[in-house]
DOLO-258718 format. One record per residue (C-alpha): residue number from 0; x, z, y. Coordinates in pm, 1 decimal, always signed. Last residue first. Layout:
N
<rec i="NUM" px="X" pz="Z" py="Y"/>
...
REM end
This chain:
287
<rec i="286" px="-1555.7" pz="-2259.8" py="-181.9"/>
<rec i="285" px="-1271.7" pz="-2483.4" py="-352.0"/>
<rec i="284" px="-1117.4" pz="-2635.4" py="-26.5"/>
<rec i="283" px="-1198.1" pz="-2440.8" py="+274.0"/>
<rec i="282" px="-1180.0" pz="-2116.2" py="+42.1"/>
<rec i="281" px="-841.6" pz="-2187.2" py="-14.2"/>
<rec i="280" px="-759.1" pz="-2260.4" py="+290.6"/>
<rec i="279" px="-964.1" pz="-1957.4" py="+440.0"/>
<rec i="278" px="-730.1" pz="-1759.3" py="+154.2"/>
<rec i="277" px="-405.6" pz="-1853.9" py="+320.7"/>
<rec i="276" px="-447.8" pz="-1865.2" py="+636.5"/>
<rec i="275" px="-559.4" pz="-1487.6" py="+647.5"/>
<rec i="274" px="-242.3" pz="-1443.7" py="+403.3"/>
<rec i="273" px="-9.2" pz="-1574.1" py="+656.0"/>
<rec i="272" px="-188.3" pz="-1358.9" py="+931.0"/>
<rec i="271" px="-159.2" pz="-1038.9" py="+738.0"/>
<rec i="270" px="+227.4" pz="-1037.7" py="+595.2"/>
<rec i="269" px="+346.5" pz="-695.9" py="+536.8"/>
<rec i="268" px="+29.7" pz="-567.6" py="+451.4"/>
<rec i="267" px="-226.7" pz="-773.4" py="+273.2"/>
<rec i="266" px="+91.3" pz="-922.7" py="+129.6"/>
<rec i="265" px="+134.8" pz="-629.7" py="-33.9"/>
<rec i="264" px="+374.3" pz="-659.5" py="-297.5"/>
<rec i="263" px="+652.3" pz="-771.1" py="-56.2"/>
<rec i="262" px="+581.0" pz="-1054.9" py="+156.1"/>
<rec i="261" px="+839.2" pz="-1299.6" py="+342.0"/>
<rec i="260" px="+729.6" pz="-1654.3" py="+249.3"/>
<rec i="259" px="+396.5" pz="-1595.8" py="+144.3"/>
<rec i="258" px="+394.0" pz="-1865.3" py="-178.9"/>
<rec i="257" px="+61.1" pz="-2101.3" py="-254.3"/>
<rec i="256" px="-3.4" pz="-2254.3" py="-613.0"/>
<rec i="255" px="-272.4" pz="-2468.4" py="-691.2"/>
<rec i="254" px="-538.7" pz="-2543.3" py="-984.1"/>
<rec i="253" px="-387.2" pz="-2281.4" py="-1210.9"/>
<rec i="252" px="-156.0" pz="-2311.7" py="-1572.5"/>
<rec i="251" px="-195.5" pz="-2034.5" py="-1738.9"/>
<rec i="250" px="+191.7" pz="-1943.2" py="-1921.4"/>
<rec i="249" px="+350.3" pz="-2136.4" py="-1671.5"/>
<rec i="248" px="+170.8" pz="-1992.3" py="-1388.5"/>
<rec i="247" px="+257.5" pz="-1607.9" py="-1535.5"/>
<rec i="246" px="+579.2" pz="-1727.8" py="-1568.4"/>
<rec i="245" px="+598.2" pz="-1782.0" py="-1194.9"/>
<rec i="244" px="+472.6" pz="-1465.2" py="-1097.0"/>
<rec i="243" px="+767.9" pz="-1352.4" py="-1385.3"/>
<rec i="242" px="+1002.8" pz="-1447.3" py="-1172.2"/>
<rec i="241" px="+841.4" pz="-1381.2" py="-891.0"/>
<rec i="240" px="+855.5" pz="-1001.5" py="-941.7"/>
<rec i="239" px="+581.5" pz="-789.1" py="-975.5"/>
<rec i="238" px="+662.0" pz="-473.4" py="-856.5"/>
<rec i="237" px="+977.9" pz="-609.7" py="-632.6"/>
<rec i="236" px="+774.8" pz="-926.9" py="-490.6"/>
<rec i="235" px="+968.2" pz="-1070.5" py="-208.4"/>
<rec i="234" px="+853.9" pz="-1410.5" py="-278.4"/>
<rec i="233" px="+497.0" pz="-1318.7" py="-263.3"/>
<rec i="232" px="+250.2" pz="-1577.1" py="-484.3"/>
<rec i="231" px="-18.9" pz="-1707.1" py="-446.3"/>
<rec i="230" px="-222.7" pz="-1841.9" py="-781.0"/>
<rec i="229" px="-513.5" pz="-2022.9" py="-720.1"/>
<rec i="228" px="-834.7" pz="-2035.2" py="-1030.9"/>
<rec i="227" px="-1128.4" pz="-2281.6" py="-1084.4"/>
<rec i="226" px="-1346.7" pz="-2092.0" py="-1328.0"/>
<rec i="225" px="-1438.1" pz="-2227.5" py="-1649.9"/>
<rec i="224" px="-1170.6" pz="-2049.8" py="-1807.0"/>
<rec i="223" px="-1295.0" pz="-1727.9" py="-1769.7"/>
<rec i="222" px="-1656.2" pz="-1818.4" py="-1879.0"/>
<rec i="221" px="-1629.8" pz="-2112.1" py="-2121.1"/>
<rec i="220" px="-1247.8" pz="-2083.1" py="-2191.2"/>
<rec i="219" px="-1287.0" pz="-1742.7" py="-2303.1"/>
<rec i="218" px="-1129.3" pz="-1411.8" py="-2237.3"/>
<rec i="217" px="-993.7" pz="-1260.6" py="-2598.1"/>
<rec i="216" px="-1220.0" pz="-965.1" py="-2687.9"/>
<rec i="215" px="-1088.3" pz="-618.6" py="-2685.2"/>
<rec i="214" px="-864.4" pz="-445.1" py="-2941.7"/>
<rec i="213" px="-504.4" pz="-447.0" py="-2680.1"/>
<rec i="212" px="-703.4" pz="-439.9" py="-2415.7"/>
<rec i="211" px="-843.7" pz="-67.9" py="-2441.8"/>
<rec i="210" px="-494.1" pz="+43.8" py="-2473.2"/>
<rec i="209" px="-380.3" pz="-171.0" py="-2189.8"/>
<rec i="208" px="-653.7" pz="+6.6" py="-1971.5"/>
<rec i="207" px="-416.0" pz="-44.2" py="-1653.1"/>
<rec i="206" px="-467.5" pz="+310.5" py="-1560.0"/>
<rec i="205" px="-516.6" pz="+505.4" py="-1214.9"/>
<rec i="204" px="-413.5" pz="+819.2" py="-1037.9"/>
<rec i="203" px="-484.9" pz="+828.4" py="-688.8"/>
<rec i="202" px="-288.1" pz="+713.7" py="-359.9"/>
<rec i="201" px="-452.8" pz="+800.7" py="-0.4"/>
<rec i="200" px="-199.5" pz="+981.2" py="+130.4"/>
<rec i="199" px="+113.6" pz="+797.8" py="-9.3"/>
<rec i="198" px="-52.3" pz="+478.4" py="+77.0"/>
<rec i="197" px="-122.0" pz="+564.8" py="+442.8"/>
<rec i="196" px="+217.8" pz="+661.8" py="+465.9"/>
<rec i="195" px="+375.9" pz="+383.7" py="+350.7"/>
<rec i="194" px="+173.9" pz="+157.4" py="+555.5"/>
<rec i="193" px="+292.5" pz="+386.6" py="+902.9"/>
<rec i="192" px="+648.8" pz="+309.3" py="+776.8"/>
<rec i="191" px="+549.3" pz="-48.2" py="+796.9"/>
<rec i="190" px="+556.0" pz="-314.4" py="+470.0"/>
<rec i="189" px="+907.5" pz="-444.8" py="+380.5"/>
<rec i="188" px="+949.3" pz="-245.0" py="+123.7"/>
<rec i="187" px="+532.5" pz="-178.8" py="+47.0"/>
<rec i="186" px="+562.8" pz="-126.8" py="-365.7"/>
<rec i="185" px="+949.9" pz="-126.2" py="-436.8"/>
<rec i="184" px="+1114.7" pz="+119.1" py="-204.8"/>
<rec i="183" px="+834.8" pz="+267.9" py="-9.0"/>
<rec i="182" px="+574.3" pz="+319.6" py="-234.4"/>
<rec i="181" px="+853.3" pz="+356.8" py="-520.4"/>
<rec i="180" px="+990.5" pz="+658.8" py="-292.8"/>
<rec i="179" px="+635.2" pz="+822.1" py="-207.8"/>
<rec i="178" px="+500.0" pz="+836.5" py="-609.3"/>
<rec i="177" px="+328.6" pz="+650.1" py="-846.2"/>
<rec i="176" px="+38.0" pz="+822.1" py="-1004.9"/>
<rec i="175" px="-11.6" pz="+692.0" py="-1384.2"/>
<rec i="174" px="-240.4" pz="+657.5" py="-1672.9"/>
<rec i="173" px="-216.4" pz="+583.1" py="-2005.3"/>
<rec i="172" px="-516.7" pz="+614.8" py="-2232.8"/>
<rec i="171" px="-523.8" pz="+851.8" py="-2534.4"/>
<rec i="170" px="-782.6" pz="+827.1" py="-2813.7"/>
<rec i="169" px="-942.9" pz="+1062.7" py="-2724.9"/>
<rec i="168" px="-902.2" pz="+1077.0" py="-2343.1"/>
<rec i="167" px="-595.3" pz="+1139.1" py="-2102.4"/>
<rec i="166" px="-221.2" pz="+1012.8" py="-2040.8"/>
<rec i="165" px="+15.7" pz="+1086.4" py="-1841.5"/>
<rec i="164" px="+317.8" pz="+888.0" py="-1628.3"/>
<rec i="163" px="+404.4" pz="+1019.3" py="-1247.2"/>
<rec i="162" px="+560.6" pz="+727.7" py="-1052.2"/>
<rec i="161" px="+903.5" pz="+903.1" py="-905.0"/>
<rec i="160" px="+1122.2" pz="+557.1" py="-1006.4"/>
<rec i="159" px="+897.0" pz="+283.4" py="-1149.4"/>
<rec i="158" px="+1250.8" pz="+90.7" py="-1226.8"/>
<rec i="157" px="+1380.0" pz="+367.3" py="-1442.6"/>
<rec i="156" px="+1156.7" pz="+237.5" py="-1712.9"/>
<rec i="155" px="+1221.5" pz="-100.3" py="-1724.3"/>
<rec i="154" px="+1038.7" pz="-361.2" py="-1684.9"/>
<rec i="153" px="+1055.4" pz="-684.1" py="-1908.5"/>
<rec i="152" px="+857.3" pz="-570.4" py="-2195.9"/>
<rec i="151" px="+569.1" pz="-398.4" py="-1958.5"/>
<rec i="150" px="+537.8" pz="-756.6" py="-1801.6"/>
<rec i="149" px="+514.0" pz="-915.3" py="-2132.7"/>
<rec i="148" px="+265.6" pz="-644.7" py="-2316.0"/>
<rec i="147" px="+92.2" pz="-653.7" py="-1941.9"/>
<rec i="146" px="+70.8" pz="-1023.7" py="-2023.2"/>
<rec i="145" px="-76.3" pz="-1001.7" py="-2365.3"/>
<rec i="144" px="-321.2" pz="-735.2" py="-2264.6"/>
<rec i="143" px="-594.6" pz="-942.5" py="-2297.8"/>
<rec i="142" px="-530.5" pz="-1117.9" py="-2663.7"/>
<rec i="141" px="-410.0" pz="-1484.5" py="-2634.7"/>
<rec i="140" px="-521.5" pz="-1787.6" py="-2588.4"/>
<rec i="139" px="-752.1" pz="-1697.4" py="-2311.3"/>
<rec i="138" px="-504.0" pz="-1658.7" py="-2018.4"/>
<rec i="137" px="-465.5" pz="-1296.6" py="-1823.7"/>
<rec i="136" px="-355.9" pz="-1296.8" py="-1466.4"/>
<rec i="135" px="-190.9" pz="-992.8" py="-1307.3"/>
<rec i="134" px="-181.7" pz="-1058.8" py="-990.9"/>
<rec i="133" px="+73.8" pz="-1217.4" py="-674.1"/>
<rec i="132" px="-310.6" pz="-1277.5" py="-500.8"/>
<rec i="131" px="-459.1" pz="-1439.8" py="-795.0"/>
<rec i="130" px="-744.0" pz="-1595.7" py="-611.9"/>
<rec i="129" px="-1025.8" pz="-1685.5" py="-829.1"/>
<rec i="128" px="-1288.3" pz="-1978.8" py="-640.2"/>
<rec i="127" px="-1617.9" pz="-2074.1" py="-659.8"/>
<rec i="126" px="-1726.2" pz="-1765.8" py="-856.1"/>
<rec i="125" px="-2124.1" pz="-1635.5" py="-902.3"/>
<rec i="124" px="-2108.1" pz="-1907.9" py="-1239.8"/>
<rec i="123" px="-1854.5" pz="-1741.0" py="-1376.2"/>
<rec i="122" px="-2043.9" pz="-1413.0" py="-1401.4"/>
<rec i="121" px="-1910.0" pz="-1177.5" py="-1706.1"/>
<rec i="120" px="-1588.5" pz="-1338.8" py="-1747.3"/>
<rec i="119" px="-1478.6" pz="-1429.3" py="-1412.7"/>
<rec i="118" px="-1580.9" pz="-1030.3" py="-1327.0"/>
<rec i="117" px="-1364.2" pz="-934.9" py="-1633.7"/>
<rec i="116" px="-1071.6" pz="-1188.7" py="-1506.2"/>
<rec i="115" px="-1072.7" pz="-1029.6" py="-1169.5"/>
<rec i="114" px="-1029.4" pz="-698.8" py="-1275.9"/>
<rec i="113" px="-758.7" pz="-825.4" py="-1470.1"/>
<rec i="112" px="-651.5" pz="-974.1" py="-1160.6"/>
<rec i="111" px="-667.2" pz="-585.0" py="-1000.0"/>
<rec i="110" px="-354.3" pz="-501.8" py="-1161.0"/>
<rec i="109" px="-205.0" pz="-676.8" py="-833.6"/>
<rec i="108" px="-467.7" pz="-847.9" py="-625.6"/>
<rec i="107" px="-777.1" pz="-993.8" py="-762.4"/>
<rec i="106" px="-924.5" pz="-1234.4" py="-492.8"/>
<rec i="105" px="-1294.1" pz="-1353.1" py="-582.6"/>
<rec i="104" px="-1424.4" pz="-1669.7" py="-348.6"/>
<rec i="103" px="-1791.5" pz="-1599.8" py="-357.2"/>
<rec i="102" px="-2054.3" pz="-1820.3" py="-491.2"/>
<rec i="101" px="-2425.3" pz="-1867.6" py="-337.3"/>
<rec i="100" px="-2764.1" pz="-2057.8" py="-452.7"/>
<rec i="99" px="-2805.1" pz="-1771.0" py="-713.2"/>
<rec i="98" px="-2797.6" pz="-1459.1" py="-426.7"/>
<rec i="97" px="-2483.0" pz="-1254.0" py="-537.9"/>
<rec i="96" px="-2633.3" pz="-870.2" py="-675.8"/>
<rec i="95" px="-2473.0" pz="-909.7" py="-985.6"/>
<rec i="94" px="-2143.9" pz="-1004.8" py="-868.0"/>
<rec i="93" px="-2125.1" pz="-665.5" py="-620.4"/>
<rec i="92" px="-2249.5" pz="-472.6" py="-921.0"/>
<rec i="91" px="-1965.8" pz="-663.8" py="-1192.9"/>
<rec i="90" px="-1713.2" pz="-569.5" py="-879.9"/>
<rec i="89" px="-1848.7" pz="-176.4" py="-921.2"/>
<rec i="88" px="-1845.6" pz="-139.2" py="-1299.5"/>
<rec i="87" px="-1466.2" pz="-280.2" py="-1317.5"/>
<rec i="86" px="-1319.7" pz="+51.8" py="-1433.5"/>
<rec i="85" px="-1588.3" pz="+118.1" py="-1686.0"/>
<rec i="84" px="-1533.7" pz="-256.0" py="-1833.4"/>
<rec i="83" px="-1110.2" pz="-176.1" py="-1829.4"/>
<rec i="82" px="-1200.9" pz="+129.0" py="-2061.7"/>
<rec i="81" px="-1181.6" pz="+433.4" py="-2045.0"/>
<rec i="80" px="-1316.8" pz="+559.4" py="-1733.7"/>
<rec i="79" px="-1377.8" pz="+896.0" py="-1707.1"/>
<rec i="78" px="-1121.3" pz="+1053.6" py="-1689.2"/>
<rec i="77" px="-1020.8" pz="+877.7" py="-1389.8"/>
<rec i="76" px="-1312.9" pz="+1066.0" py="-1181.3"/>
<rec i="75" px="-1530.5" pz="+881.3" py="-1057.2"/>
<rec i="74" px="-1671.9" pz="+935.7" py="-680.4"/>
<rec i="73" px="-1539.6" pz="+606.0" py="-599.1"/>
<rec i="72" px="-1400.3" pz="+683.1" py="-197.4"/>
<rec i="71" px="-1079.1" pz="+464.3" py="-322.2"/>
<rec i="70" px="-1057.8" pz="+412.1" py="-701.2"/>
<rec i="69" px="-1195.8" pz="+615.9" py="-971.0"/>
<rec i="68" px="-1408.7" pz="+290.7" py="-1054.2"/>
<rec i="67" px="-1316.2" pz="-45.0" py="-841.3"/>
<rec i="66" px="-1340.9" pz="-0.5" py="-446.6"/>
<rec i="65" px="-1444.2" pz="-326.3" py="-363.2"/>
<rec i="64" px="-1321.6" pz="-534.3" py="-71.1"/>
<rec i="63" px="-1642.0" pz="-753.8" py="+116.4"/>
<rec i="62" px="-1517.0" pz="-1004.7" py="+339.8"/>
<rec i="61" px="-1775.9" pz="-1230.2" py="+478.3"/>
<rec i="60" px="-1627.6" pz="-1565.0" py="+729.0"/>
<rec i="59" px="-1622.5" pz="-1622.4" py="+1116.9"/>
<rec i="58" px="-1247.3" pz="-1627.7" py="+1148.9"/>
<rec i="57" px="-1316.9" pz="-1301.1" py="+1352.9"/>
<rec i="56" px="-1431.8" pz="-1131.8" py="+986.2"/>
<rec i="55" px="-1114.3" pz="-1299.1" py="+800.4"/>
<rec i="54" px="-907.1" pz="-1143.5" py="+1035.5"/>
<rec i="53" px="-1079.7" pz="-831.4" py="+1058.1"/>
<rec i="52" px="-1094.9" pz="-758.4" py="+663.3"/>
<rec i="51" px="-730.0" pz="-865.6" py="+612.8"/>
<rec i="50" px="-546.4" pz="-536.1" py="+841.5"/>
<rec i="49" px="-781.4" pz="-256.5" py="+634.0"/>
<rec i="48" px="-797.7" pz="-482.8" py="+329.5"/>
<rec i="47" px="-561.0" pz="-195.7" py="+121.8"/>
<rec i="46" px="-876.4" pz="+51.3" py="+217.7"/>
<rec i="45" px="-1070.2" pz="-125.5" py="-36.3"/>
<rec i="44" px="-876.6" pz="+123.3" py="-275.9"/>
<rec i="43" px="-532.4" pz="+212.2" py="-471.7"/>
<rec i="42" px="-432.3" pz="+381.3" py="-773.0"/>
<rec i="41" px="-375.3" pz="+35.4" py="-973.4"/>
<rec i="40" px="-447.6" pz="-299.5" py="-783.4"/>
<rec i="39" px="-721.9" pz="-384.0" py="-501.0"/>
<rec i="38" px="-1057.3" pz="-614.6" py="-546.1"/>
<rec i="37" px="-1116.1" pz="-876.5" py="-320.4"/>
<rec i="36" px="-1459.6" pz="-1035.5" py="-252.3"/>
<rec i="35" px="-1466.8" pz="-1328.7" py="-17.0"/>
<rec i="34" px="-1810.5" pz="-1497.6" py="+104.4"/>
<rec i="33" px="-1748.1" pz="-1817.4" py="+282.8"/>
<rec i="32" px="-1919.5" pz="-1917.7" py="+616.3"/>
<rec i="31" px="-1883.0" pz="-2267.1" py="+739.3"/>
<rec i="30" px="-1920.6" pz="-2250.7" py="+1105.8"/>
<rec i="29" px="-2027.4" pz="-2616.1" py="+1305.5"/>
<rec i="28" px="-1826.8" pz="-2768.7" py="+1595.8"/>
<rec i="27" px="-1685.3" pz="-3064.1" py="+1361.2"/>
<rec i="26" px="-1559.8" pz="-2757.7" py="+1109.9"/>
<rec i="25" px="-1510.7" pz="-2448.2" py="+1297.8"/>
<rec i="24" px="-1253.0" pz="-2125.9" py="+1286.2"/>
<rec i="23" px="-1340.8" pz="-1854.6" py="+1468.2"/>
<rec i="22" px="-1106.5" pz="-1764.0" py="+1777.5"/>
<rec i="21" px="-1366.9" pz="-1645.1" py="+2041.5"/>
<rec i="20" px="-1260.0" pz="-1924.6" py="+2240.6"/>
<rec i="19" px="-1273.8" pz="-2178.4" py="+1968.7"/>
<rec i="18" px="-1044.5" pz="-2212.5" py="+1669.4"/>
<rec i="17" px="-909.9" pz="-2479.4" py="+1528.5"/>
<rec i="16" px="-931.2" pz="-2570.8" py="+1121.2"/>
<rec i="15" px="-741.7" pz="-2398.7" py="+856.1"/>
<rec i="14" px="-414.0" pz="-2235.8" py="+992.8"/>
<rec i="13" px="-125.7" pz="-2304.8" py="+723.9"/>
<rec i="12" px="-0.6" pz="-2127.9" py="+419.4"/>
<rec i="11" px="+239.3" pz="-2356.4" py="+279.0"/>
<rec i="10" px="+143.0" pz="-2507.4" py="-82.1"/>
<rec i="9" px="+355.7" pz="-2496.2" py="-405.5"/>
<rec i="8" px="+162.3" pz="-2803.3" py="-550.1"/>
<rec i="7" px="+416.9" pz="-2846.6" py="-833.9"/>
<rec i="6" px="+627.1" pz="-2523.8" py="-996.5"/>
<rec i="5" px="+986.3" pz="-2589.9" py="-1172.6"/>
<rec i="4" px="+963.2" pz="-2515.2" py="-1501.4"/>
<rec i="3" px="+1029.5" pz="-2168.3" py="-1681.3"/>
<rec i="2" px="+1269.3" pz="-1955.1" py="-1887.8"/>
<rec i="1" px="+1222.8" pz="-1616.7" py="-1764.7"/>
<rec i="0" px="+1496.4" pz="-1336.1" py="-1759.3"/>
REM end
C-alpha cells in the first residue's frame, strides 16, 4: 500500500524514573512536574483520558484533556463550527492562558493532530513537546489537508462500516457519526466491552474540516515546524493503520518514534500503563 523506509529510534515504552511509596515518579528525590494537554479525535471528548488522567496525576505530573468545539460537554453545536480554527477555539484558550516561563507537552490524538498542528501554529513557543499519539500529522510543504487527501485515498468506503456520513453549512462541510459496530470492530477492538459502551453513549457528530483545509494556509516551518514533535504509534491500529502511521513519519520526519505494542486506536484505552510510560518519557526528555 505504502512504499516506505525502515523507521530509526523506534523506542520501547519504559517506566521513567522510580517511584516512592506513594508511587510518583522522582528525579534524585526531587518532583519534576510537566504540564500535558491532550486533545481527543473526531466525535469524541476529554472523557477518552478517563483511565490516562490518574496515572499521569499519581506520577506527580498536570494533565489537562480539552474538549475541542462541539465535542464532549462543549455546548457547540456542530453546525456551528466550520472551520478547523472554530473547532480548535478551546486548546488555542488553554494555550493562551499558559504562564510565559512554562511549556506544556501537547498530545493530539487521532484527528485531533490537526488540532495539534493549529495550536503548534498559533503558540509554538507555549509547546515543549507535540505528541502525535497514532495522529493525524500535517507537514508544511504541502497544503493542510494533504494527508487526510492521502488517508481518505487509501480508505475505503465500506471500511467505516455503520458511521453515519452528512454534511451541513453553506458551502457544505462533511461531517460524520460513526456508529456501535465500527466502535467496536475497528475503533476500540481490543479495548473493553465496558469502553465500547461508553463510546457509543457518549459519541457526537464531528468533522475533519477537510473542506476548510483544502484553501487554508500551509503550516509553517517557523511556528509548526519549530516545534520539537514524537510520533507513537499503535501497532494494532485498524482506523489508522500503521502502515500509513509510518508514512506519515516518512512524509514529516519527527524527533523520535515510540510503538504500543498491543494497542488498537485507543491506546488511552486498551493500553493505559504503556502509554503513561510513554508520554512521562517523553516529557522527561523534551519537556
Amino acid at each position: 500500500m505504502f512504499s516506505v523506509k525502515p523507521l530509526q529510534n523506534i523506542g520501547n515504552c519504559i517506566p521513567l524514573g522510580r517511584s516512592n511509596s506513594r508511587g510518583k515518579i522522582t528525579m534524585g528525590g526531587v518532583m519534576q512536574q510537566k504540564h500535558f494537554v491532550a486533545t481527543h479525535g473526531v466525535g469524541h471528548g476529554s472523557w477518552v483520558y478517563y483511565k490516562l488522567k490518574p496515572r499521569i496525576e499519581a506520577a506527580g505530573h498536570r494533565f489537562t484533556p480539552v474538549d475541542l468545539a462541539a465535542s464532549g460537554v462543549n455546548e457547540k453545536k456542530l453546525e456551528e463550527v466550520l472551520t478547523l480554527d472554530e473547532y480548535t477555539t478551546p486548546l488555542l484558550e488553554v494555550l493562551a492562558s499558559i504562564p510565559e516561563n512554562e511549556k506544556v507537552v501537547l498530545i493530539g490524538h487521532s484527528g485531533g493532530g490537526m488540532a495539534a498542528a493549529v495550536g503548534m501554529e498559533k503558540y509554538p513557543e507555549k509547546i515543549a513537546v507535540a505528541v502525535f499519539l497514532n495522529a493525524i500529522m500535517p507537514d508544511s510543504k504541502n497544503r493542510p489537508s494533504y494527508v487526510l487527501e492521502q488517508y481518505s485515498a487509501k480508505t475505503p468506503l465500506d471500511a467505516w462500516l455503520d458511521t453515519q456520513f452528512s454534511t451541513y453549512g453553506c458551502p457544505p462541510i462533511t461531517s460524520l457519526l460513526v456508529g456501535p459496530k465500527f466502535i467496536s470492530s475497528s475503533l476500540y477492538h481490543l479495548s473493553t466491552v465496558e469502553d465500547q459502551a461508553l463510546g457509543a453513549l457518549l459519541m457526537r457528530p464531528g468533522s475533519l474540516f477537510i473542506e476548510d483545509l483544502l484553501k487554508a494556509d500551509n503550516f509553517t516551518d517557523a511556528k509548526f515546524g519549530s516545534v520539537p514533535r514524537v510520533f507513537v504509534l499503535a501497532s494494532e491500529d485498524r482506523v489508522i493503520p500503521p502502515e500509513f502511521q509510518r508514512w506519515m513519519i516518512e512524509n514529516n520526519p519527527v524527533k523520535e518514534v515510540k510503538e504500543i505494542k498491543g494497542s488498537d486506536h485507543m491506546p488511552m484505552f486498551s493500553r493505559p500503563d504503556e502509554l503513561c510510560q510513554c508520554l512521562v518519557e517523553i516529557a522527561k526528555t523534551y519537556a
